[in-house]
Backbone as a ProteinNet text record, in pm:
[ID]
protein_1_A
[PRIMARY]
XXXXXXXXXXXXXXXXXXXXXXXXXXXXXXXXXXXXXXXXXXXXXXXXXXXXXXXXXXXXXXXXXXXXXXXXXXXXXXXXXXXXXXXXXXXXXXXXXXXXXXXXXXXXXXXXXXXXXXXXXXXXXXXXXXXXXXXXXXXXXXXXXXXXXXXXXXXXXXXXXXXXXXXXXXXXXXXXXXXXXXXXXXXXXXXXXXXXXXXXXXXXXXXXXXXXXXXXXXXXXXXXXXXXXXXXXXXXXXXXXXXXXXXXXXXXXXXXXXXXXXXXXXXXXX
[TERTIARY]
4146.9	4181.3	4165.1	4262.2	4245.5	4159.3	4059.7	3938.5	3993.2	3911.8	3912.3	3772.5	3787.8	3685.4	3653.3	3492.9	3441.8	3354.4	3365.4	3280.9	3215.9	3178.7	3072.2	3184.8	3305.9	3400.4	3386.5	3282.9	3241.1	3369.6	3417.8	3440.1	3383.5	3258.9	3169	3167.9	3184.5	3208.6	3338.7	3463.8	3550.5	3585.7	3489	3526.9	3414.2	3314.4	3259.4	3351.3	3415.9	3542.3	3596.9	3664.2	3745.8	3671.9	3533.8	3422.2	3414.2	3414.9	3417.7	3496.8	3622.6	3712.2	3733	3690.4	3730.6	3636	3467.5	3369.8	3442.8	3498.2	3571.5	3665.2	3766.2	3900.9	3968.5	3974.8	4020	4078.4	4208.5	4307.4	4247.9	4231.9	4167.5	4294.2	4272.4	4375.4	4435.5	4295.2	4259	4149	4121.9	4012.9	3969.5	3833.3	3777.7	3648.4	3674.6	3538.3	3457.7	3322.4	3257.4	3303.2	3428.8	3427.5	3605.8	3655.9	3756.9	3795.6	3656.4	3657.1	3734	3774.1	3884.3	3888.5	3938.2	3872.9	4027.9	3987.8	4059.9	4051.3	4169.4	4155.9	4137.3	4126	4112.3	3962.1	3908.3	3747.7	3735.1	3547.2	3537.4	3445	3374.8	3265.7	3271.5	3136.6	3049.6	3013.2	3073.2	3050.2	2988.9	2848.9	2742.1	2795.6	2756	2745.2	2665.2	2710.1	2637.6	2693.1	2610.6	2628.8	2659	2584.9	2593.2	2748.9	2794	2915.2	3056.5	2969.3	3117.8	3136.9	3013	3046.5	3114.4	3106	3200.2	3293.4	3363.9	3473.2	3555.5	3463.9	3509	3523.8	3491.4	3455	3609.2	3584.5	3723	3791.9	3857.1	3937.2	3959.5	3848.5	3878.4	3919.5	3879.2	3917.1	4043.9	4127.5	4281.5	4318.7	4280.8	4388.8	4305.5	4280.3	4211.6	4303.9	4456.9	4518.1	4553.2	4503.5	4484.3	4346.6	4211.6	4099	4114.5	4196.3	4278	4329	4425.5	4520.7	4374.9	4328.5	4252.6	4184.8	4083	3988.5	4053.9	4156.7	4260.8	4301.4	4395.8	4436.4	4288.1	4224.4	4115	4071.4	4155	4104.6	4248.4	4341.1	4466.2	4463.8	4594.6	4595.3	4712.6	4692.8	4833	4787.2	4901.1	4902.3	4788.3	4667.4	4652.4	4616.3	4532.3	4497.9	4450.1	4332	4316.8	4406	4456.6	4546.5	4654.7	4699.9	4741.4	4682.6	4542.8	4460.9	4454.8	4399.4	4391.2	4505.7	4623.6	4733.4	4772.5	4718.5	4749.9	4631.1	4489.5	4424.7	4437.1	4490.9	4542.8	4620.4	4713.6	4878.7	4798.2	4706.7	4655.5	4607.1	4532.1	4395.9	4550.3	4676.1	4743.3	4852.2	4886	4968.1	4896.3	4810.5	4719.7	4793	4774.5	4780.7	4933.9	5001.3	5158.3	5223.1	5149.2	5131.6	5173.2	5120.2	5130.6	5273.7	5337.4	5449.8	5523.4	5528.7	5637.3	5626.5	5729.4	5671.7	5790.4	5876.9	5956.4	5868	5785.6	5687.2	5613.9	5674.7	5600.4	5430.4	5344.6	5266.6	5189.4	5275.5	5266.9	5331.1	5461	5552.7	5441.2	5381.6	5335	5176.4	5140	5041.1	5009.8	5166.1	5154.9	5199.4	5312.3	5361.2	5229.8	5154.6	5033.5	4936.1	4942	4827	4928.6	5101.8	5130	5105.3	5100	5131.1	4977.4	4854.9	4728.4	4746	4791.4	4749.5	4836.3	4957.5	5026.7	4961.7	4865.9	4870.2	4702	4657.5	4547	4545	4690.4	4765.2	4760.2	4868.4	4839.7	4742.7	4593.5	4519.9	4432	4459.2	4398.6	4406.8	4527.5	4589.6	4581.5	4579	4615.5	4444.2	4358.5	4228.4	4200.1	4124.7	4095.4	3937.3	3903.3	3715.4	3676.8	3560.9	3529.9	3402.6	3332.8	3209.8	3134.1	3000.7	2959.6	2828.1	2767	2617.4	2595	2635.4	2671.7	2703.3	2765.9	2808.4	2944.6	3028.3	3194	3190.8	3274.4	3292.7	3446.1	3495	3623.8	3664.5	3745.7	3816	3961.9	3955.2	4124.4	4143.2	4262.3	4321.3	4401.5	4347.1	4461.5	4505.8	4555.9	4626.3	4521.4	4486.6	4447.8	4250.7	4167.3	4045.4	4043.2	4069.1	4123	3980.3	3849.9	3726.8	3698.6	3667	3618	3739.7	3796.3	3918.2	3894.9	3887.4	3842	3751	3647.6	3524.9	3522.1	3534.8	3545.6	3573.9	3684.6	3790.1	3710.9	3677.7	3596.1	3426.6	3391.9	3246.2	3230.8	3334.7	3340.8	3391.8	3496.1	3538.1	3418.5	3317.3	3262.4	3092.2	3076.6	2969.7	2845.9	2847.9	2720.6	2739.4	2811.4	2787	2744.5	2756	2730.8	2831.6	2915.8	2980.4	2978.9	3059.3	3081.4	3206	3292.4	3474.1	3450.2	3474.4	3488.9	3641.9	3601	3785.1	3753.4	3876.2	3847.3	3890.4	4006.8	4069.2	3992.5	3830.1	3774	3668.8	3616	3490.8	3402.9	3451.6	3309.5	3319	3182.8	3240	3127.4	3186.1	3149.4	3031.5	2919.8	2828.3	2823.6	2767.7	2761.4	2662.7	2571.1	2457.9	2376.5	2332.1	2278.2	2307.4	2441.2	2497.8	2465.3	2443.8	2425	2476	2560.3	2585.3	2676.4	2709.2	2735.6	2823.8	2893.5	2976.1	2943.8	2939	2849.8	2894.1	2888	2980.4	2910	3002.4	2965.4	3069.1	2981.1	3110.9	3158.4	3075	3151.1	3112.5	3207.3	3149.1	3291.2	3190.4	3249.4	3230.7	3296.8	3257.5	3251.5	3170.7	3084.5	3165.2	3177.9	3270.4	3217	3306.3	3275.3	3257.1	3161.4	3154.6	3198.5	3143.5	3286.9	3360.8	3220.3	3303.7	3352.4	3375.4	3412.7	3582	3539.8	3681.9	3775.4	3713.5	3767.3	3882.8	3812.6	3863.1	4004.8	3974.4	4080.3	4203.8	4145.9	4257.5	4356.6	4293.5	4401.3	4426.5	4410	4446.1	4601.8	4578.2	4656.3	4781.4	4735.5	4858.9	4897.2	4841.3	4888.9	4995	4980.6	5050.6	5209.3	5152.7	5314.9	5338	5277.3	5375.9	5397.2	5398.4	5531.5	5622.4	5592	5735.2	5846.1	5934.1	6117.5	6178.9	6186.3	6259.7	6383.1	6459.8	6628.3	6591	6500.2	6486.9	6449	6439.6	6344.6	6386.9	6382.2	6402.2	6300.2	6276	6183.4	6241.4	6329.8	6327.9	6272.8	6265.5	6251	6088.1	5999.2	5857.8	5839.4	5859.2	5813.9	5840.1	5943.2	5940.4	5794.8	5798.3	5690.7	5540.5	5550.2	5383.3	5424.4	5405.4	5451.6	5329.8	5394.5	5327.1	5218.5	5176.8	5094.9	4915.2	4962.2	4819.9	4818.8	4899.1	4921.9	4798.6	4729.7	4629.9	4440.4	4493.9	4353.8	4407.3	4509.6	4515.8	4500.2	4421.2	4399.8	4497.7	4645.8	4772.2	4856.8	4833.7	4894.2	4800	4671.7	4625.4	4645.2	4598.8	4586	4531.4	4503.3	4440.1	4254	4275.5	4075.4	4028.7	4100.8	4066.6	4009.3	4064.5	4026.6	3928.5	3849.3	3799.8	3627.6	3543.9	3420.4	3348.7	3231.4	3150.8	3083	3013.1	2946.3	2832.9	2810.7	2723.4	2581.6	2538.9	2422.3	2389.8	2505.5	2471.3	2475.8	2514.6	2548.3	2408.2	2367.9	2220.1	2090.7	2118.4	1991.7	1909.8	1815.3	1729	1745.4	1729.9	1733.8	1655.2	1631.6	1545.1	1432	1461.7	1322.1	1263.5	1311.5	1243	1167.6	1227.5	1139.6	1004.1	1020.1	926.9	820.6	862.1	809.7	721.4	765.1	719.5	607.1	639.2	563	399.7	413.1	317.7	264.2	335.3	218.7	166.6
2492.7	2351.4	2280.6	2174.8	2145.8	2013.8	2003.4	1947.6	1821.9	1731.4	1592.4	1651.9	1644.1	1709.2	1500.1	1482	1367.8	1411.5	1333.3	1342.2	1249	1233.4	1119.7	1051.4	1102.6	1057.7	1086.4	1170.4	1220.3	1406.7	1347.3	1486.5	1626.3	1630.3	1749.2	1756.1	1674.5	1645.7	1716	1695.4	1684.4	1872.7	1950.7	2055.5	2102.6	2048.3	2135.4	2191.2	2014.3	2046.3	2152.4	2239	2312.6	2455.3	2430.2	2564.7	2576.1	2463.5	2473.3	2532.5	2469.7	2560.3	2683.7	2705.6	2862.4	2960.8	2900.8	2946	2953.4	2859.9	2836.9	2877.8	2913.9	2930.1	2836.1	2753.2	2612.5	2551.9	2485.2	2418.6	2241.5	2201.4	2064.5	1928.6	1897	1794.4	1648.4	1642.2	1534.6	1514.6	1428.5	1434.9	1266.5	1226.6	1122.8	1095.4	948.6	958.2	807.1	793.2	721.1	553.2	520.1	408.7	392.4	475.4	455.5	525.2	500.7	592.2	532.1	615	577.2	608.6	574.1	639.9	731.7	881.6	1004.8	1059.7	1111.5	1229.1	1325	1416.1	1493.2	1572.8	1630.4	1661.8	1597.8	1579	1533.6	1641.9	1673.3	1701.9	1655	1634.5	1572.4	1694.5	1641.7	1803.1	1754.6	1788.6	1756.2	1769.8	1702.9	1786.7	1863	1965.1	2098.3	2140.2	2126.9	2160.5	2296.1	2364.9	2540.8	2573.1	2512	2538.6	2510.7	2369.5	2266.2	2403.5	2439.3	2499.6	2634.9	2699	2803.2	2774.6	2685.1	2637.3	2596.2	2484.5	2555.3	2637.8	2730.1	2887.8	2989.1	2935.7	3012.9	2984.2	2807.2	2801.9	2827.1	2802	2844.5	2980.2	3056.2	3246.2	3247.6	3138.3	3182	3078.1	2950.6	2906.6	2816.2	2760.2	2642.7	2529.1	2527.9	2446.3	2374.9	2477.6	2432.6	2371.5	2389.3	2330.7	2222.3	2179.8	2069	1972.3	2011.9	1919.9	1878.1	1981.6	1916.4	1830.1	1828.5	1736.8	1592.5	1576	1475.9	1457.5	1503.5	1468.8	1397.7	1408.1	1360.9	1195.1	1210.2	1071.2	987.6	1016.8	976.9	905.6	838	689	765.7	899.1	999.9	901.9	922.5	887.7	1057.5	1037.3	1173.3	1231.2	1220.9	1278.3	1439	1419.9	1511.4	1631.1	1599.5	1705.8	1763.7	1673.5	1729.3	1805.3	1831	1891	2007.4	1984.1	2134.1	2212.5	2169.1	2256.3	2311.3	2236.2	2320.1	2412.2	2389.5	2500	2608.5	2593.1	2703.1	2805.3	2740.9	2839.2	2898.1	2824.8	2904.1	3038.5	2979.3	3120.3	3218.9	3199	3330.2	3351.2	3273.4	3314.1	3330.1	3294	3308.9	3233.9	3276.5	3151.8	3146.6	3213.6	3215.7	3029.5	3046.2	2930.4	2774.8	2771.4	2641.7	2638.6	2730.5	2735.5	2699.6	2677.1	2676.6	2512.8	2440.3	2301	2281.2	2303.4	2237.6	2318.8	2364.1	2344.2	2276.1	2308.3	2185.1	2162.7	2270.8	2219.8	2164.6	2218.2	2168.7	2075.9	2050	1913.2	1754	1733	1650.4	1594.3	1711.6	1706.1	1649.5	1739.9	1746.2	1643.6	1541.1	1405.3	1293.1	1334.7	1192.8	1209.9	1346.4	1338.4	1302.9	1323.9	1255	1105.4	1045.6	890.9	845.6	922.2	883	898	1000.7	1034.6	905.7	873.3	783.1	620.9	602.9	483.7	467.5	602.1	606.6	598.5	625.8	610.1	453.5	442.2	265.1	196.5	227.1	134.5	149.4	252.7	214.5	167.1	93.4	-5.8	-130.6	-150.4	-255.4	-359.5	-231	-299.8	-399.9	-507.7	-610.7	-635.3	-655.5	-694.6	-815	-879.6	-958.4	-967.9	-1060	-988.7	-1129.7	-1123.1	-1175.7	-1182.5	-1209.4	-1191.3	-1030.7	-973.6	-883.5	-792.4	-778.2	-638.8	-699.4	-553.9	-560.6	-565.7	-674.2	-682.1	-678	-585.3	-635.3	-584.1	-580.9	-579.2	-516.8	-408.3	-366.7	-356.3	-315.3	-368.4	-202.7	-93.2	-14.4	55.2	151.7	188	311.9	401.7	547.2	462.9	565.6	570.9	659.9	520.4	619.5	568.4	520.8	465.7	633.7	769	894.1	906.9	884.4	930.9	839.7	705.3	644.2	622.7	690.9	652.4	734.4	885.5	914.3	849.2	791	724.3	583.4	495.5	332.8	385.8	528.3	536.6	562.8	660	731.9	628.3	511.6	432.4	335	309.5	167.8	253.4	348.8	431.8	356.5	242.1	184.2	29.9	38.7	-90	-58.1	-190	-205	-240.4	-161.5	-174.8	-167.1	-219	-273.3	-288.3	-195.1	-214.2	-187.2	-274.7	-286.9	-258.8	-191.7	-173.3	-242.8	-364.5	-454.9	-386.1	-305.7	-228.3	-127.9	-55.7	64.5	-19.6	-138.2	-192.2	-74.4	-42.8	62.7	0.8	21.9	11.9	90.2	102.9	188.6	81.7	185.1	135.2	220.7	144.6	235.7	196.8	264.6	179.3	309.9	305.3	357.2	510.4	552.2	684.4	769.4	668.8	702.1	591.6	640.6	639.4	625.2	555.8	597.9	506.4	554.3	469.8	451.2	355.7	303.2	226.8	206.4	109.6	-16.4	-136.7	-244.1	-398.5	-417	-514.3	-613.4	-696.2	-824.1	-818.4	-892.8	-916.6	-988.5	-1113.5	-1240.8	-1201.6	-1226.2	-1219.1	-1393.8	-1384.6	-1525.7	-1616.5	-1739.2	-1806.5	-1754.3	-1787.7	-1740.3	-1862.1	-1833.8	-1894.9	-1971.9	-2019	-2061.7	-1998.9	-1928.5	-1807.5	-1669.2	-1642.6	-1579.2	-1640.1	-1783.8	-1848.1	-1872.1	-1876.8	-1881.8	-1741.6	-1641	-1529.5	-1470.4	-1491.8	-1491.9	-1590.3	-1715.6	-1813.6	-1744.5	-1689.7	-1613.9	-1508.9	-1421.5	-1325.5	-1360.2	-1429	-1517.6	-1576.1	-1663	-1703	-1600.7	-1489.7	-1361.9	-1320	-1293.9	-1253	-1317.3	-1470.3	-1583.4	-1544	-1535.4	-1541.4	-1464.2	-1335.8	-1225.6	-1172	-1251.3	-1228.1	-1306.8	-1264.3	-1301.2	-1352	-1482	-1523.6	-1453.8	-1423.9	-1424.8	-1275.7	-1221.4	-1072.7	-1087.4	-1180.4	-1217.9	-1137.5	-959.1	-915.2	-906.9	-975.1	-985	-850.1	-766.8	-670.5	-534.2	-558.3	-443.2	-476.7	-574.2	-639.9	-554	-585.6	-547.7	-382.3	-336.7	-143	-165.1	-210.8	-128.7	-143.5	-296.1	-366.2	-383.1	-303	-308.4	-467.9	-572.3	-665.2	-662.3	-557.2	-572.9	-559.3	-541.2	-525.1	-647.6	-757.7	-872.5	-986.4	-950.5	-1028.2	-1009.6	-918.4	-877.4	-863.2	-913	-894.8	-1073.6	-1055.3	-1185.7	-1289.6	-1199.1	-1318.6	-1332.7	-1325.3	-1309.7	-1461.5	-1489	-1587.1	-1780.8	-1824.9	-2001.8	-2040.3	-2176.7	-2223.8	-2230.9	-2219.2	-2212.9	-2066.3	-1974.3	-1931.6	-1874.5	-1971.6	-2003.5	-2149.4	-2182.8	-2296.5	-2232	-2287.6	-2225.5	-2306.3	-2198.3	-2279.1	-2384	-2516.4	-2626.2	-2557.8	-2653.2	-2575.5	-2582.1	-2718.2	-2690	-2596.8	-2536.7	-2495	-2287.8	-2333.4	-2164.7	-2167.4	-2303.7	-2249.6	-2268.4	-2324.4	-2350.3	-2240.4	-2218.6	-2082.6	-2029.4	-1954.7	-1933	-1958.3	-1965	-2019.9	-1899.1	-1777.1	-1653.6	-1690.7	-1769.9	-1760.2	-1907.5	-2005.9	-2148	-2064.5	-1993.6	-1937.5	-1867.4	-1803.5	-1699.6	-1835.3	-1920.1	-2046.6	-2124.4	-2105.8	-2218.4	-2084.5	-1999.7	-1919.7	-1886.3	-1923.5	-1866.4	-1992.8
-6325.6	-6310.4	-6445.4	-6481	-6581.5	-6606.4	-6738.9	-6755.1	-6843.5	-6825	-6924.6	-6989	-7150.3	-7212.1	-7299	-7290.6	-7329.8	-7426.4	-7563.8	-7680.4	-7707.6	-7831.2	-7881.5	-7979.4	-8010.3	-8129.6	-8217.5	-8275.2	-8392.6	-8428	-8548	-8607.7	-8555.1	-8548.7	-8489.1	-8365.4	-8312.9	-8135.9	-8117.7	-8150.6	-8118.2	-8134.3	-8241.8	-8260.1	-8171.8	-8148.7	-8002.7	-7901.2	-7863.1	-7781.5	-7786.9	-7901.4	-7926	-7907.1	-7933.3	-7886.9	-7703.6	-7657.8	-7523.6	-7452.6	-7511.7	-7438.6	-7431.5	-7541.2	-7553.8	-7486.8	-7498.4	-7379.6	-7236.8	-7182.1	-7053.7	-7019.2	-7119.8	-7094.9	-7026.4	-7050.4	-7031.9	-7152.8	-7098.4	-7184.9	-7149.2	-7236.8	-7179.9	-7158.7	-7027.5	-7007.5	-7101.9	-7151.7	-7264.8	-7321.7	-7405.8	-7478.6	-7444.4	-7438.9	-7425.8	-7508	-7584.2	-7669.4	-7553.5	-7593.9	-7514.9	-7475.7	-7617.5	-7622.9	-7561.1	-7511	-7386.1	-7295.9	-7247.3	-7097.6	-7015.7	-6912.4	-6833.2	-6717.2	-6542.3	-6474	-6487.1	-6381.1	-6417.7	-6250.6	-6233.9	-6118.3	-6120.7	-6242.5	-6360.3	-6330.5	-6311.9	-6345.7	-6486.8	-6537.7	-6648.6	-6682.7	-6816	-6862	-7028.3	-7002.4	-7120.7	-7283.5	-7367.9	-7446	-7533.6	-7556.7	-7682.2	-7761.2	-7881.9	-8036.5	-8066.7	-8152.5	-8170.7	-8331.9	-8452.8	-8582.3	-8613.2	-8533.8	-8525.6	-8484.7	-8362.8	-8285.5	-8349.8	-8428.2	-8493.2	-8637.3	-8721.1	-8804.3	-8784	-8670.9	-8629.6	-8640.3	-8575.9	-8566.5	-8723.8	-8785.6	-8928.5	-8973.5	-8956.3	-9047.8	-9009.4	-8911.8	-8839.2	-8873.6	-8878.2	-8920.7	-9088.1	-9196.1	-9323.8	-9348.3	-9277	-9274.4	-9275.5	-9176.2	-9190.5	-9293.7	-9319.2	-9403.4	-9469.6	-9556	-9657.6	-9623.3	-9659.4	-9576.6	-9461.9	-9388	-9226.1	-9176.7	-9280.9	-9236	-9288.4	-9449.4	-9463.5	-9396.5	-9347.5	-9259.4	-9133	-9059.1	-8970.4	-8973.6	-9108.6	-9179.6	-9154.7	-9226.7	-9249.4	-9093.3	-9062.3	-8916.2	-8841.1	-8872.7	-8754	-8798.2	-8888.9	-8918.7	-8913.2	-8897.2	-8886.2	-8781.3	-8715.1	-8606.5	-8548.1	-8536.2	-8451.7	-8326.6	-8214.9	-8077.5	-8045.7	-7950.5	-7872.6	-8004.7	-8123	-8204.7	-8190.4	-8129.3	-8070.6	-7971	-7889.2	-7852.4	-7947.5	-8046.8	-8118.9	-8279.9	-8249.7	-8323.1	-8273.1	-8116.8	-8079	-8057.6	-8038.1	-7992.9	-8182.2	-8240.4	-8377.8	-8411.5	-8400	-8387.1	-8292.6	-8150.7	-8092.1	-8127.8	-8188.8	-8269.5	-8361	-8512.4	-8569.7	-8517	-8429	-8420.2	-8331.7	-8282.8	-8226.4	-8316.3	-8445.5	-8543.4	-8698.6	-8652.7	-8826.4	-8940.6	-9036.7	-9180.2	-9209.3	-9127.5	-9148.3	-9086.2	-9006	-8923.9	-8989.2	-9122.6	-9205.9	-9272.7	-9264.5	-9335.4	-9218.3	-9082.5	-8992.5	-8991.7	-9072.3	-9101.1	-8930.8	-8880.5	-8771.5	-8694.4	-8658.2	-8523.1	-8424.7	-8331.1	-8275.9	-8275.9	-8338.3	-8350	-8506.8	-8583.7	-8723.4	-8761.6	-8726.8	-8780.2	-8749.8	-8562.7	-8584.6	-8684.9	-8705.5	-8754.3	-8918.6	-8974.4	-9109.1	-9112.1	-9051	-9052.2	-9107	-8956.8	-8946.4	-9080.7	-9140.7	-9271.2	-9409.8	-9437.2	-9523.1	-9524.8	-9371.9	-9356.7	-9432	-9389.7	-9449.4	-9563.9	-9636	-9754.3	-9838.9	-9780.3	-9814.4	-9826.7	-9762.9	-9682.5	-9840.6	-9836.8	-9915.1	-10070.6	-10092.6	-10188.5	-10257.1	-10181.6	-10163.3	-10192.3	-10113.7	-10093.2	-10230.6	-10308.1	-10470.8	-10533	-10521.8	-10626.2	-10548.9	-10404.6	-10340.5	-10289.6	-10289.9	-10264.4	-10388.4	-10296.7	-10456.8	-10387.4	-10480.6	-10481.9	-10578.3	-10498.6	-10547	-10558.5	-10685.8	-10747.6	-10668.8	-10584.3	-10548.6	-10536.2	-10589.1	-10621	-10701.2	-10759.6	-10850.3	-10762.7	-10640.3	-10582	-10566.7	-10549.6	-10530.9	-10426.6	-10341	-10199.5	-10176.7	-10075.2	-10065.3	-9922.7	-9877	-9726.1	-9753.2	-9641.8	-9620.7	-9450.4	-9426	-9251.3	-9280.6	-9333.2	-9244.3	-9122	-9116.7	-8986.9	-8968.1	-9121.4	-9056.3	-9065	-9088.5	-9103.6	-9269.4	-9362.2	-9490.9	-9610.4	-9486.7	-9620.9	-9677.1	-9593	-9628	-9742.2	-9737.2	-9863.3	-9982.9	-9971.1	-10035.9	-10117.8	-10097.8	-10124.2	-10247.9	-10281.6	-10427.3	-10542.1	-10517.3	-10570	-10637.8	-10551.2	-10608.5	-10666.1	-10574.7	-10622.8	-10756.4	-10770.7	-10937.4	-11042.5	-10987.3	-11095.6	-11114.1	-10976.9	-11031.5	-11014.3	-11074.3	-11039.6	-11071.4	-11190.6	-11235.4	-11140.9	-11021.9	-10945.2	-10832.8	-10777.1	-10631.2	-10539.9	-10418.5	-10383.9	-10220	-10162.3	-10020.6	-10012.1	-9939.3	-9882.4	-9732.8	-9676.4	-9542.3	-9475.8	-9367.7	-9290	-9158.7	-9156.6	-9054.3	-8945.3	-8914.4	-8839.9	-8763.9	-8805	-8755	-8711.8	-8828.4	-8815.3	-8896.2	-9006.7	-9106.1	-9227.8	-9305.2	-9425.7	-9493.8	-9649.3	-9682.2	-9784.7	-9830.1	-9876.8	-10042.6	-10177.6	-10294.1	-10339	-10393	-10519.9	-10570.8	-10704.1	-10767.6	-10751.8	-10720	-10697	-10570.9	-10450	-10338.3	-10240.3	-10120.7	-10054.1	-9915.2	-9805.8	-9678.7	-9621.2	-9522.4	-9450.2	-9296.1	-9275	-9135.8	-9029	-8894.5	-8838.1	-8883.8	-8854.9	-8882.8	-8813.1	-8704.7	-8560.5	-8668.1	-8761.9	-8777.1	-8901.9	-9014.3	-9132	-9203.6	-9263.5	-9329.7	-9530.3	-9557.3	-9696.5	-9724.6	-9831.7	-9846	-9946.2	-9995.6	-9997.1	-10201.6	-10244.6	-10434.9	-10505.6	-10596.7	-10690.4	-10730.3	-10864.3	-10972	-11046.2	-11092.6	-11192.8	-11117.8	-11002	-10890.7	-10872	-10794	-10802.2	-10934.5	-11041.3	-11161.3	-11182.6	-11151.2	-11168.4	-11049.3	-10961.6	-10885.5	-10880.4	-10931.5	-10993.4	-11073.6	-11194.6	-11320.8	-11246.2	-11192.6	-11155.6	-11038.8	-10939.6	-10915.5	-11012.6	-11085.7	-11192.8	-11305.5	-11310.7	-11402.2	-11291.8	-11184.1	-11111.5	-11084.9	-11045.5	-11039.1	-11172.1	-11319.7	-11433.5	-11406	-11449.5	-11497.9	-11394.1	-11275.6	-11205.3	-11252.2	-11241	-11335.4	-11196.4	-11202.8	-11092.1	-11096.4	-11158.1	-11157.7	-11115.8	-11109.5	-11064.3	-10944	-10821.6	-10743.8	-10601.8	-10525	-10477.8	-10339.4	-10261.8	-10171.2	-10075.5	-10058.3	-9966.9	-10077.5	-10192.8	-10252.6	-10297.1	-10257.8	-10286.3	-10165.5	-10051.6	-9912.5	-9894.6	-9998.7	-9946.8	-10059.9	-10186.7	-10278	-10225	-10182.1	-10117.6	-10014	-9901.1	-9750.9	-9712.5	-9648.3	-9599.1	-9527.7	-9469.1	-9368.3	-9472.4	-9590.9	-9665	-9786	-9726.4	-9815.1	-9771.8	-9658.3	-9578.3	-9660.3	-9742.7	-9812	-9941.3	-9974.6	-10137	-10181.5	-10302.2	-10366.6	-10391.1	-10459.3	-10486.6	-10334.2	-10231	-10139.6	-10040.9	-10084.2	-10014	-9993.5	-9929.8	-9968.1	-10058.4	-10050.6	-10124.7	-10095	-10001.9	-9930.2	-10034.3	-10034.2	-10085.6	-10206.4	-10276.1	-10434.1	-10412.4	-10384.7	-10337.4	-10379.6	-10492.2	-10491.9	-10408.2	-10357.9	-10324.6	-10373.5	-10343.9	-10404.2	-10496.5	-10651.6	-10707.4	-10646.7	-10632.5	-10544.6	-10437.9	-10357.4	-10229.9	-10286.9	-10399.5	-10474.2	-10561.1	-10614.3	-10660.1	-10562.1	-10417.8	-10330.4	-10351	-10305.5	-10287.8	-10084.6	-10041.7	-9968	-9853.5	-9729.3	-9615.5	-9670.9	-9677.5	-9690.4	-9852.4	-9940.8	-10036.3	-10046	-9979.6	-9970.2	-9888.2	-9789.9	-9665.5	-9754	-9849.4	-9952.1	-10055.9	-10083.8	-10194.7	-10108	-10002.3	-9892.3	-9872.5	-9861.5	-9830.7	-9938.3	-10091.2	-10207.8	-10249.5
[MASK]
++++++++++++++++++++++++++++++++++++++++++++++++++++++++++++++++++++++++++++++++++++++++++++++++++++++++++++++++++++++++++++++++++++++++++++++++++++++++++++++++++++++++++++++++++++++++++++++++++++++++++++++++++++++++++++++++++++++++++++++++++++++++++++++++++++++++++++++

């Protein structure tokens, strides 16, 4: 009978899954993580995480292909419809066609797969040039909205360029963000988060950056369908020249030099 297999949503979870089944011999009807459960006519079971189990499952798959533990890595973080089922039906084919497997790009179980990890890799592409940060009490803060879960890809990338800072990129879309300082660290969930209003010399800076931007565009060149293929719109909501006017707006100087409620509390007690 076929099973609704439920995880924790975790990467390692999801390849338990793929250990389970194969304990069972069971093709799993679907996959469920804790945060959209659903009711089902389906049987359910609950599949721990297990580091020992998940790393089998790696191992296996690196034996046949480096490329294929690739794509999976990636795929799992992708915004495929049914991610998962279409993970496992490509680890299935592997493990009964072996490493020949990656070359059958019109397969049905490789075409969708390899699709959803160009669109990330694409989308991750993008977001190196397109992320903007802003320096706010000396850490880089900045915000992106994409489609895949592309901070793990990311994170090499801003840690190594801004290695002697402090950094914070949040993805409004997953709710994570990633954390940097002193050559350590992590990406974490995180429900809500405001970035704080800037400076002067904060707002100063995004001003020019802003009017660097209006100058050297050439009106008589002024192609708005060929702006929208290069800077697809939907990441115009977190870029600096793309905003209002609130947004260049510093905060009051007094209220940017107050001291804080914990340090009056801290003054009051010494």
């Amino acid at each position: 009978m076929e099973t609704i297999y439920r995880y924790d949503g975790s990467f390692e979870g999801f390849l338990c899954c793929v250990f389970e089944s194969y304990v069972n011999r069971e093709l799993p009807a679907a996959f469920q993580t804790a945060e959209d459960l659903s009711p089902t006519l389906f049987p359910t079971r609950w599949v721990e995480s297990n580091q020992t189990r998940a790393r089998r499952i790696l191992r296996s798959i690196q034996r046949r292909s480096g490329y294929a533990l690739e794509l999976v890595e990636k795929g799992f973080l992708t915004c495929a419809p049914e991610r998962e089922r279409m993970l496992y039906r490509f680890i299935r084919a592997l493990y009964d066609f072996g490493p020949d497997l990656v070359r059958r790009l019109s397969d049905e179980a490789v075409h969708p797969l390899v699709k959803a990890v160009r669109h990330l890799d694409g989308e991750v592409h993008l977001l190196r040039g397109f992320t903007r940060f802003s320096d706010l009490g000396g850490t880089l803060v900045g915000e992106i909205a994409p489609k895949n879960r592309v901070l793990p890809l990311l994170r090499p990338h801003f840690c190594n360029r801004f290695y002697n800072e402090r950094l914070i990129l949040y993805d409004r879309t997953h709710h994570e963000a990633l954390f940097y300082r002193d050559g350590q660290w992590c990406i974490a969930p995180l429900d809500h988060f405001e970035i704080a209003r800037p400076g002067e010399r904060e707002a100063q800076f995004r001003r020019l950056w802003k009017r660097f931007y209006d100058t050297v565009a050439i009106a008589e060149r002024y192609n708005p369908r060929c702006r929208r293929t290069q800077m697809p719109m939907r990441y115009w909501g977190t870029m600096t020249e793309f905003q209002d006017e609130s947004y260049f707006e510093a905060v009051p100087a007094a209220v940017e030099a107050s001291p804080s409620p914990a340090a009056l509390e801290e003054g009051r007690q010494g």
